[in-house]
TORNU-294746 format. One record per atom (N, C-alpha, C): x, y, z. Coordinates in steps of 0.1 Angstrom, whole numbers, plus 5000, padded with zeros to 4 digits. Layout:
<recs>
XYZ
...
</recs>
This chain:
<recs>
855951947718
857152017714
856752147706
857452257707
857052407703
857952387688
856852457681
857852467669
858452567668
859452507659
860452597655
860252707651
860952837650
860352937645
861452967626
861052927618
861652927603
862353047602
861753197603
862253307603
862353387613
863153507620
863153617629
861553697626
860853687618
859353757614
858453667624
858553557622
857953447630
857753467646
858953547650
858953557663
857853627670
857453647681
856353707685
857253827688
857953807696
858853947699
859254047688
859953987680
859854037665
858454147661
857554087664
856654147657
856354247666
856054207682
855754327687
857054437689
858054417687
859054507687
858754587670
858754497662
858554607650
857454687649
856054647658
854954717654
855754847668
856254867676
856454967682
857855097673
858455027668
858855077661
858055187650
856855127645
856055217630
855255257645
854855267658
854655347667
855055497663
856755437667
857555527672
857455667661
857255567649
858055677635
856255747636
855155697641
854155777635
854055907647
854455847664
854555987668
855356077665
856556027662
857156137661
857456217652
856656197638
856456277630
855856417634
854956407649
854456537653
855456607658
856456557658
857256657670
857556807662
858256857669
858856957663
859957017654
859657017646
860757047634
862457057641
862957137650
863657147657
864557037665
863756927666
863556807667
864156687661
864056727645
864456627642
865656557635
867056647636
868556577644
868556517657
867756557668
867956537678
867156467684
866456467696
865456367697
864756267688
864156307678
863456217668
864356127660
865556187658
866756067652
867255987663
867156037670
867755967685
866855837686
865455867692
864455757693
864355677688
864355707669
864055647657
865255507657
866255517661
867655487656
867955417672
867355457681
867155337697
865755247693
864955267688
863755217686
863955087671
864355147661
864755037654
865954937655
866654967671
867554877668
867154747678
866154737685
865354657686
865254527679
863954547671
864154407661
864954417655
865854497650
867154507640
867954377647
868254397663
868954267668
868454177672
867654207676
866254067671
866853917660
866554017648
866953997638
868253937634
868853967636
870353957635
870853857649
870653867656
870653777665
870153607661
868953617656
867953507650
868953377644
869653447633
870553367625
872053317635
872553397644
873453357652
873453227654
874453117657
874652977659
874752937673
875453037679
875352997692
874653037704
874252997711
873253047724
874153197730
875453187732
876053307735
876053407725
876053397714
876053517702
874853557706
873653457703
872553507701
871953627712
872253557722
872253637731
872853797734
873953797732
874553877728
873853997718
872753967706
872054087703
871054117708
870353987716
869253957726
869354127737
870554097741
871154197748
871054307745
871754337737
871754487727
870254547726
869454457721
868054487719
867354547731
867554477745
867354517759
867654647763
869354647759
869954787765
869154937755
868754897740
867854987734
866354997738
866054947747
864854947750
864855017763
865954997769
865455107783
865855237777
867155237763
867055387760
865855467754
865155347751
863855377745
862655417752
862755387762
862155437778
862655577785
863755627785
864455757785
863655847774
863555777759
863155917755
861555897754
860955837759
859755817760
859555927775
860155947781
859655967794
860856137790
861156137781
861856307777
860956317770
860156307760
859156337753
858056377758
857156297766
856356327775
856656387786
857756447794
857856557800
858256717790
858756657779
858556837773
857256877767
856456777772
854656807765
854956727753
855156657745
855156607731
854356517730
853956427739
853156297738
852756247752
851456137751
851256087761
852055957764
853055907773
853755757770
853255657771
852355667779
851055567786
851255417773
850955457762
849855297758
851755267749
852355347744
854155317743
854355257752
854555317765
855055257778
854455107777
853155097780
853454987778
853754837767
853554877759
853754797748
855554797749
856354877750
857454837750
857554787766
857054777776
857354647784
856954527780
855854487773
855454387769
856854327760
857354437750
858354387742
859254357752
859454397762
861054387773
860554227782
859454197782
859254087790
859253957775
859053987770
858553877758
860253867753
860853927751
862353957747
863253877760
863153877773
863453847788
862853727784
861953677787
861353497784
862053497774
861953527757
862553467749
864053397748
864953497754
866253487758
866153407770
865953397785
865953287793
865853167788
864753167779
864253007777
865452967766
866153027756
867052957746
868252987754
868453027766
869553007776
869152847784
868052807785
868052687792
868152547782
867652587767
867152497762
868352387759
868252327757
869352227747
869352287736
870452287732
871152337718
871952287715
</recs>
């Protein structure tokens, strides 16, 4: 039997969603001043809402709630892929080792959610 997870920190997804997050905030400190209402708040604010619902999801009661931020988290992750792939076409960064660490987050987040859709609850 898999244990339980006591906290949302506990989660593995959790974790690798938050380590892409302090990612996110260390590239895009380089960008360009011009930048930062607009892209860089953008990303910052798609990028942390990730584990934010993660998080908030975690404590949810029921398999449909939870899901429900499970979701949310998904839909910020492909917008998180949009400015990943606007960033690296205006020259700002390379997306490559981003790219993939946030699929890893979108598959690990995809199992996590499948499996507490099948489980007994």
């Amino acid at each position: 039997m898999k244990n339980k997870s006591k906290t949302f920190q506990d989660l593995t997804v959790w974790q690798k969603a938050h380590s892409f997050v302090l990612d996110v905030y260390s590239i895009t400190k380089k960008f360009p001043k011009e930048e930062l209402f607009g892209l860089t708040s953008q990303f910052r604010r798609s990028a942390i809402s990730i584990p934010a619902n993660i998080a908030e999801g975690f404590k949810k009661r029921t398999k449909l709630d939870k899901n429900r931020y499970y979701n949310i988290s998904q839909g910020s992750i492909e917008e998180c892929k949009y400015y990943l792939i606007l960033a690296h076409d205006l020259n700002y960064i390379n997306k490559d080792k981003l790219w993939s660490n946030l699929e890893e987050v979108s598959k690990l987040l995809h199992g996590y959610s499948k499996g507490l859709m099948n489980a007994d609850y």
